[in-house]
C-alpha positions as CSV (number, residue, x, y, z in Angstrom):
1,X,35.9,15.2,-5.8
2,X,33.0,12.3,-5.5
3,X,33.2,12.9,-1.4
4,X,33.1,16.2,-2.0
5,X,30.1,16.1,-4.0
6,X,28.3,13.8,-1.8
7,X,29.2,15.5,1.4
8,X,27.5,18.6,-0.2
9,X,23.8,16.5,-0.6
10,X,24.1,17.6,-4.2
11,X,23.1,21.4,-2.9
12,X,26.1,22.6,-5.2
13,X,26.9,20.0,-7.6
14,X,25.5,17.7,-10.0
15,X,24.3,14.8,-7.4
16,X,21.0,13.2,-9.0
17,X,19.6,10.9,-6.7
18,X,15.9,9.3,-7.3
19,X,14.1,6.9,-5.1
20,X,11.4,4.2,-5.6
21,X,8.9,4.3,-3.2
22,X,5.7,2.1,-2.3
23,X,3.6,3.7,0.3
24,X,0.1,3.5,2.2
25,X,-2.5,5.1,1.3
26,X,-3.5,7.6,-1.9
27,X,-1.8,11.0,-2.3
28,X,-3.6,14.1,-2.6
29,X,-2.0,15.0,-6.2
30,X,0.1,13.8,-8.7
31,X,3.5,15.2,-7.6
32,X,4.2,17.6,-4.7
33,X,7.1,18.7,-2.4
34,X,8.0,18.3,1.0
35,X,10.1,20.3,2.5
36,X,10.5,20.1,6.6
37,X,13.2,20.4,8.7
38,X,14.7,17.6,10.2
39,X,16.3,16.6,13.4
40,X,16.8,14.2,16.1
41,X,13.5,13.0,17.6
42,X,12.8,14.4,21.0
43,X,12.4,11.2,23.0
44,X,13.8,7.7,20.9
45,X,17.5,9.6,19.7
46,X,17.7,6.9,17.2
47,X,14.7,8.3,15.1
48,X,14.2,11.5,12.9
49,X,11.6,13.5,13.3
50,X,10.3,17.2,11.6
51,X,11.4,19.9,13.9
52,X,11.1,23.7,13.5
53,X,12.5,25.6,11.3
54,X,15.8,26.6,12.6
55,X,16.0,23.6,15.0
56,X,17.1,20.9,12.4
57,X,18.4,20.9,9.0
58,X,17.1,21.9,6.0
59,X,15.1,19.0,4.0
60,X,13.3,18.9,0.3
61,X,12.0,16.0,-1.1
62,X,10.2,16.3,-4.4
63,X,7.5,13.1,-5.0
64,X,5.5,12.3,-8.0
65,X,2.6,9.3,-8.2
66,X,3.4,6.2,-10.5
67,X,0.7,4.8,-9.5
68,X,-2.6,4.5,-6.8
69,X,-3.7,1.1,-6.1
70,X,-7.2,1.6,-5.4
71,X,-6.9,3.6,-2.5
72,X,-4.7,1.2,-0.3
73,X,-1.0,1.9,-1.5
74,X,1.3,4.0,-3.9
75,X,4.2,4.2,-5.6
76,X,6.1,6.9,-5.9
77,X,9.0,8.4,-7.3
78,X,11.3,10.6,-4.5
79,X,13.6,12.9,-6.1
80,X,15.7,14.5,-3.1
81,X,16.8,17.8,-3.1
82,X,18.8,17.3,0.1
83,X,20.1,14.1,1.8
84,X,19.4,13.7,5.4
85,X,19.2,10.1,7.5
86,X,15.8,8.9,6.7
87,X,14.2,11.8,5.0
88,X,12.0,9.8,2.8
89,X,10.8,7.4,5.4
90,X,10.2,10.9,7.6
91,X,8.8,13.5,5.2
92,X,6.6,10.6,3.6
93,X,5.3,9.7,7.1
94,X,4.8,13.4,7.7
95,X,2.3,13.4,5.0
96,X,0.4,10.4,6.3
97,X,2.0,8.0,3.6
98,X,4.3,6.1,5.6
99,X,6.6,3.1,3.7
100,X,5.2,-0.4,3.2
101,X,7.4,-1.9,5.9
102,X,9.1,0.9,7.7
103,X,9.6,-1.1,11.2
104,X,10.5,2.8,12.8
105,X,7.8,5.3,10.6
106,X,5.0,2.9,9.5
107,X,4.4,1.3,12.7
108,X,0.9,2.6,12.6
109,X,-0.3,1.4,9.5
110,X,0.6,-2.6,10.4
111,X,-2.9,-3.5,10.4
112,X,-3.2,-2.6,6.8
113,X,-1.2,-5.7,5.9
114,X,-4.0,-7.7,7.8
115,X,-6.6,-6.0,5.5
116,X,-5.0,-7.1,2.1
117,X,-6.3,-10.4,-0.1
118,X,-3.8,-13.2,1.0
119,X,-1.2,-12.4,-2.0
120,X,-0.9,-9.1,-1.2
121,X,-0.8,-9.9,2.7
122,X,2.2,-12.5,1.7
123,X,4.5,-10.1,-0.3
124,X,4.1,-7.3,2.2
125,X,5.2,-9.8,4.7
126,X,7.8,-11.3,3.1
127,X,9.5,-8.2,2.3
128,X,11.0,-7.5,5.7
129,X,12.0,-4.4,4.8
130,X,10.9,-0.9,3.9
131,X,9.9,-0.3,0.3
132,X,12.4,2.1,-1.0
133,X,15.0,1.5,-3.8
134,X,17.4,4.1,-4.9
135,X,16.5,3.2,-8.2
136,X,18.6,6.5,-10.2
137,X,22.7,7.9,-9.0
138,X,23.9,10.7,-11.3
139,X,26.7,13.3,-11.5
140,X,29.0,14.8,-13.2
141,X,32.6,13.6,-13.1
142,X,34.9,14.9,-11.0
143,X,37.7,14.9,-13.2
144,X,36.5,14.9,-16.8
145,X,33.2,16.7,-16.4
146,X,31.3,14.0,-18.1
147,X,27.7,12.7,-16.8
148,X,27.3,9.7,-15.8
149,X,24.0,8.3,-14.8
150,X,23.2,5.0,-13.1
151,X,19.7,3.1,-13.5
152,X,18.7,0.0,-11.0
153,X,15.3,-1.9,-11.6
154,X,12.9,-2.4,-8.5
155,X,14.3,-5.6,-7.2
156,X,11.9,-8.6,-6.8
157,X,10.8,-8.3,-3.6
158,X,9.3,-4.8,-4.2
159,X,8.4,-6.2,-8.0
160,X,6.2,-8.6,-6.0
161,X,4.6,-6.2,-3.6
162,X,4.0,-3.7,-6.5
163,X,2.1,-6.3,-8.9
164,X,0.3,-7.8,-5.8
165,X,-1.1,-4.0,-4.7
166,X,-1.9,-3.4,-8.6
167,X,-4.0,-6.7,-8.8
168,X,-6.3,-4.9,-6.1
């Protein structure tokens, strides 16, 4: 039943899945939804890309703003309607808000980092990673029916990135 459920993307089921998020750059509202089509990129087969409607497959992602930090980066909170490889990291790029230390979709914002005071420089760095944590998992049993619901705090690393941006 769980494979089931998760081989679905939650389209049918009970699948709750919620992502943390710290981007670049101010969004243009509070909360908003992307939804774009997704596919193979055209030329580097590794990456995703948006692609015409039709061309790829469907993909939703529903975002609200935790918090700006003066312009320079975001958190977010990504609530995905679907599940395709690298949605967030793609639909967020789409939108000119690319991942604090997405090696693939934020390459063009890696002379932000050089801008930041040195603490903020440092934690961006030292993350070697993207910032995204799948902070919430919930569904519904399989068997029994009954919720269940999983919660995982923002790991250091992005703790550290987060209260660096915020002391902007």
């Amino acid at each position: 039943g769980l494979a089931a459920l998760f081989a679905d993307h939650g389209r049918s089921g009970s699948l709750r899945r919620v992502y943390t998020a710290l981007v670049w750059g101010s969004l243009p509202a509070r909360s908003g939804t992307v939804d774009l089509s997704l596919g193979r990129h055209a030329h580097h087969r590794e990456r995703m890309a948006v692609v015409p409607t039709g061309k790829g497959r469907t993909a939703v992602t529903h975002w609200d703003l935790r918090a700006d930090f003066g312009g320079v980066a975001s958190a977010v909170t990504c609530r995905l309607e679907t599940g395709r490889t690298h949605q967030i990291r793609v639909h967020l790029m789409e939108i000119g808000h690319p991942l604090i230390g997405d090696p693939v979709y934020g390459t063009g914002f890696r002379t932000k980092v050089a801008r930041l005071p040195d603490e903020g420089r440092a934690a961006v760095e030292s993350l070697g990673r993207q910032a995204l944590h799948a902070s919430v998992l919930g569904f519904d049993h399989p068997v029994t029916g009954r919720p269940l619901l999983f919660e995982s705090v923002l790991p250091a690393d992005m703790q550290r990135v987060e209260a660096a941006l915020a002391a902007l």
